[in-house]
N, C-alpha and C positions, 0 to 999 in steps of 0.2 A: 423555090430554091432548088437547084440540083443536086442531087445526091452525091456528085464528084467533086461539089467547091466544098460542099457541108465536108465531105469527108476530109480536105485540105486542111479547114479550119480545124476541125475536132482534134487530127493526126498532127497539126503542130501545139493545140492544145493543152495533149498531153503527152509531147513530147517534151514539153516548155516542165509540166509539174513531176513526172518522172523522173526527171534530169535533176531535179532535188531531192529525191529522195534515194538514189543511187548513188549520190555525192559521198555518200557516210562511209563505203566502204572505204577507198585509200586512205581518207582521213582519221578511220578509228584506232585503229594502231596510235599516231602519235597523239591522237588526243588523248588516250589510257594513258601514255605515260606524259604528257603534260597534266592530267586532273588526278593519276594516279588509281585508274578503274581497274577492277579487276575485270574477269567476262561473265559474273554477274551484273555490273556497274555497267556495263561497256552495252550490254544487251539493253539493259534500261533506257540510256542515251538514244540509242537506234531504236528502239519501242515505242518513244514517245510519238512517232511519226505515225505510225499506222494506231497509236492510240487515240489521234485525233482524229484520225479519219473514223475508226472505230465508232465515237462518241458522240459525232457528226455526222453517219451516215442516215439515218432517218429522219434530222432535223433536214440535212438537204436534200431529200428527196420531198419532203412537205413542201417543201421553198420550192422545187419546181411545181409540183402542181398549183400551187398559190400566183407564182411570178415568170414562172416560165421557165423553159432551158435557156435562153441566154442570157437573163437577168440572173438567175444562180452560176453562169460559169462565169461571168463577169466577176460575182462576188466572190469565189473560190477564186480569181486569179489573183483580185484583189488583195485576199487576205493571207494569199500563197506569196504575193510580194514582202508583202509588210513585214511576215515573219520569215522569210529569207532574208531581208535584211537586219532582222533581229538577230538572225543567228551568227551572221557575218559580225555583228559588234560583241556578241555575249564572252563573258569573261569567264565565264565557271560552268560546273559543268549539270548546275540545275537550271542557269540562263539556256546552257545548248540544249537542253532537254524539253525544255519550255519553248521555245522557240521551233524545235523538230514539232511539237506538237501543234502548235497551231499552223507548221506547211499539211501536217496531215490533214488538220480540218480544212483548211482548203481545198488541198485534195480531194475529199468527199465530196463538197460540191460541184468539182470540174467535172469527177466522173459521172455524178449522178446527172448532172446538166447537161453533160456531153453526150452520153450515152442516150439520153433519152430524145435529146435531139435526133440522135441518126436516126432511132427505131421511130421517128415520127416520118420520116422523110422513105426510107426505106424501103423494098417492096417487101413482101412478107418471105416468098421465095428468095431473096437475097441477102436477107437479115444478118444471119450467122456470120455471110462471109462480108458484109459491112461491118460487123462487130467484130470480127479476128481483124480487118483491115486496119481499126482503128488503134485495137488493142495491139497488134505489132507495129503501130506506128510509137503507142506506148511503152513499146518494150524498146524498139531502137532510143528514147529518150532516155532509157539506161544506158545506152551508149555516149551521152553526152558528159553522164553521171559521174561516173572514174574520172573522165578526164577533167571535169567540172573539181574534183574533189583533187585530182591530183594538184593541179594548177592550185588552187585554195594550200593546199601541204607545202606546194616550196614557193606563193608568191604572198598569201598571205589569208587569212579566210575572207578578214575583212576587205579587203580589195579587190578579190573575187568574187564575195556574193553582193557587195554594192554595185558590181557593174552587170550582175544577173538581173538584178532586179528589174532592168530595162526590159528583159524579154515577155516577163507575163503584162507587163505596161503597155507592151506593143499590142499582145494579144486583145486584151482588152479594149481598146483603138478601132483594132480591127471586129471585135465582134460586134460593137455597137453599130457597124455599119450594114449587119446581116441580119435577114429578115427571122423571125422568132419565130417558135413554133406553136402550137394550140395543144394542152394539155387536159388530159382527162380526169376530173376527180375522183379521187379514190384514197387519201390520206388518212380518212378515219380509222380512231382507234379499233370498232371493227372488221374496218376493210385490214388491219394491220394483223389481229389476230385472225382472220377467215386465211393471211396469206401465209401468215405459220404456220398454221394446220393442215396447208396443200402439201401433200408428200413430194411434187414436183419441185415445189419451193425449198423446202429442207431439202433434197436431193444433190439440187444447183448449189446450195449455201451451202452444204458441206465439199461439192466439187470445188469451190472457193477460199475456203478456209485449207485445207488440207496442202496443196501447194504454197498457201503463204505461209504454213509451217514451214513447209521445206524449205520457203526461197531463205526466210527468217533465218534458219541457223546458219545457211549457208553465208549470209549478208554478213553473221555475225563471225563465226567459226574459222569458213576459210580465209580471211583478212589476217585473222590473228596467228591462226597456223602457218602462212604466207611468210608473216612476220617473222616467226621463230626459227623458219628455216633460211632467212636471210635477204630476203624480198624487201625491195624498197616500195612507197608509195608509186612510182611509174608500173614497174611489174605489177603489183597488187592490178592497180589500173588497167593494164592489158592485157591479162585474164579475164576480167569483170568485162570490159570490151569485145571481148570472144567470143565470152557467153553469151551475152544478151544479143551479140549481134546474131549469132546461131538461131534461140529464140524467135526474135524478130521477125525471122526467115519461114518460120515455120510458121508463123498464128494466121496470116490469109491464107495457106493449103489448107490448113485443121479447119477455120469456119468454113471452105469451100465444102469439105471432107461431111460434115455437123450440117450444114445444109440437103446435102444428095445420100447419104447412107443415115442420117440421124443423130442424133447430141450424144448418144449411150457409147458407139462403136470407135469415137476416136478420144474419150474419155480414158473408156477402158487400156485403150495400148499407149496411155501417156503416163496410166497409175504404174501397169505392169513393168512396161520398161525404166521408167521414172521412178519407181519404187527399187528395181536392181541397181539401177545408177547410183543411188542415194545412198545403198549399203555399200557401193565401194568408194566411195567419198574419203574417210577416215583414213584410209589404208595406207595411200603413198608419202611417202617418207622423204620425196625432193619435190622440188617447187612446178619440174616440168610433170611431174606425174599429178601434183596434186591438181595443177591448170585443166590436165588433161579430164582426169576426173569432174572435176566441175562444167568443163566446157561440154562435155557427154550429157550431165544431167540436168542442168538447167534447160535445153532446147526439150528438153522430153516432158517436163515436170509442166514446163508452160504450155504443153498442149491441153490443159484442162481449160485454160481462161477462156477460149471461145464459147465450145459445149457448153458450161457453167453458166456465160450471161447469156447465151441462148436459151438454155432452159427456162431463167428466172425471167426473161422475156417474155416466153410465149408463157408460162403458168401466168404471171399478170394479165397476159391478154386475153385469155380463158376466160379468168373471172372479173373482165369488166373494169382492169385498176388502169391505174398511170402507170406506164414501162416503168417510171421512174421510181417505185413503189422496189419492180424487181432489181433495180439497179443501186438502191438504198441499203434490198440487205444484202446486195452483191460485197458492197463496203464493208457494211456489218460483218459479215463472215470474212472477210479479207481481215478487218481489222484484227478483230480475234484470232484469227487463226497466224498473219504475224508478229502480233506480241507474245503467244504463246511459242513463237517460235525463236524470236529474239532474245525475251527476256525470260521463259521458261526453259529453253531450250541451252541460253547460257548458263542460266544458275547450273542446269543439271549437268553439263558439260566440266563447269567448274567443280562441283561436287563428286563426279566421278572421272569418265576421260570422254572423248568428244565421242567415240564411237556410239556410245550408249542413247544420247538422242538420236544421231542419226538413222540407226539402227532400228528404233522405237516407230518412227515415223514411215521410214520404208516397212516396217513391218504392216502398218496400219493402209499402206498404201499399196498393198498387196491384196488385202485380206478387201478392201473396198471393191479392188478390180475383179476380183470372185463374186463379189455382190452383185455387182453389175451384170455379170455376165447372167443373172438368175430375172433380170430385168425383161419383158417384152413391152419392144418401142416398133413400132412398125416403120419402115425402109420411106423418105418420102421419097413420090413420084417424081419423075423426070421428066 
């Protein structure tokens, strides 16, 4: 198979399961005050998603080495259907919570079945920026998200996500008719703890986690602040549109960048300036300052995801595993890192004023890019 149809598929893949999980923004404002959440509650709701992916990231990287990448994204699009349509009929707000949950375990599988497909196909020189390509195709599927989610706010959830459910149905259609890939064993519980204890792997997993903090409050934070300052769901919508589109824009430079100068060097100027961006987040006081802020920090904050699954890439490939092994706790850390960011990052928000997570995380996100810089990765060839 060629690298450019694989990349076709992967990139509408998870454009199809992104686009579910960016929904939540326009929609959480009204659904707070249709269930009555506060932005502890409200962080919960939107947490359960990357919870599932969280809890389901290592089960679906086993399932690829067992079944293959396209027997697991099949399954993840599957079970990305069923509970989007669970969410579109759920009447309360422990149904939407339970339902955000099992699109996230979906989600696990897509990414971990999808990603390991490309890194199969891949040349190894091109990896990164196969991996930024696939992943800003992922980030544009937040673009479909707002509006996915606005439509849902004035046409109806249910009506909306009944007629989504077609898209990951097509996908699945179409995957069955592409050729699979050959997976390397490496699932065991000591091949699991040999890849914990790779400082490259922990390096990656925290480059992973540390932005889904950040995306996390912001998914959760600026919706509500939007809110307060007078913003209906379309605006909420058209900010989130801005950003992710900016994003998007940016993840094929960054893997090209992660490729030809190294994973370290376009890391570090995503934490540094993605860490200033993040502390003036809180700041503005009207709806165009606060877009503007956002739209500034989310294209910077996402320059981590290529670097990250490049790193957790090649540290598998080092030691002999299935990519799918690094693409497991690529999830892992993503999960963690946004429920801490949704649902710790609301409570604390709730408990004091928004600045103070924000602030907390750019600080963390500073002090990382200092770290880095004490790192020697050597330049690859050209």
């Amino acid at each position: 198979m060629s690298l450019r149809r694989l990349l076709v598929f992967v990139s509408l893949a998870l454009i199809v399961e992104t686009s579910a999980y960016a929904a939540i923004g326009p929609l959480l404002p009204g659904l707070s005050e249709t269930h009555g959440l506060d932005k502890g509650e409200a962080g919960l709701v939107t947490g359960a998603y990357p919870a599932g992916t969280l809890l389901l990231s290592l089960p679906a990287a086993w399932l690829v080495s067992r079944a293959g990448a396209r027997a697991t994204v099949i399954a993840g699009l599957a079970t990305l259907a069923v509970a989007s349509l669970c969410f579109g009929l759920a009447g309360s707000a422990i149904l939407l919570a339970a339902a955000r949950f099992g699109q996230g375990a979906g989600a696990a599988a897509v990414w971990a079945g999808a990603l390991a497909w490309v890194v199969a196909v891949a040349p190894r020189e091109r990896r990164a920026e196969a991996i930024g390509t696939a992943v800003g195709a992922a980030i544009a599927g937040g673009l479909a998200g707002p509006v996915l989610g606005a439509a849902a706010d004035g046409i109806g959830i249910g009506i909306v996500f009944g007629a989504y459910v077609a898209l990951p149905v097509a996908m699945i259609v179409w995957a069955s008719r592409l050729e699979g890939s050959t997976s390397i064993p490496g699932m065991s519980p000591a091949a699991v703890r040999a890849a914990f204890g790779d400082p490259r792997m922990r390096r990656g997993m925290w480059l992973m986690a540390l932005p889904a903090v950040a995306f996390g409050l912001i998914n959760v934070l600026v919706p509500l602040r939007l809110d307060e300052l007078g913003a209906g769901a379309a605006v909420i919508a058209l900010v989130f549109l801005a950003a992710i589109g900016l994003e998007a824009l940016m993840s094929p430079f960054v893997g090209r960048l992660a490729d030809r100068r190294g994973r370290i060097w376009p890391a570090r100027v995503g934490l540094a300036s993605g860490g200033v961006a993040l502390a003036l987040v809180p700041l503005p006081h009207t709806i165009v300052l606060l877009a503007l802020a956002a739209m500034v920090a989310a294209p910077l904050l996402g320059m981590l995801w290529a670097p990250a699954l490049a790193m957790l890439s090649d540290a598998a490939e080092a030691r002999g595993l299935d990519s799918a092994l690094g693409f497991g706790l690529a999830n892992l850390a993503w999960g963690i890192g946004a429920m801490t960011g949704t649902s710790g990052g609301g409570a604390l928000a709730g408990a004091s004023v928004d600045a103070v997570p924000y602030l907390l995380v750019a600080g963390v996100a500073l002090v990382t890019a200092w770290s880095l810089g004490r790192q020697n990765e050597p330049v690859p060839a050209l």
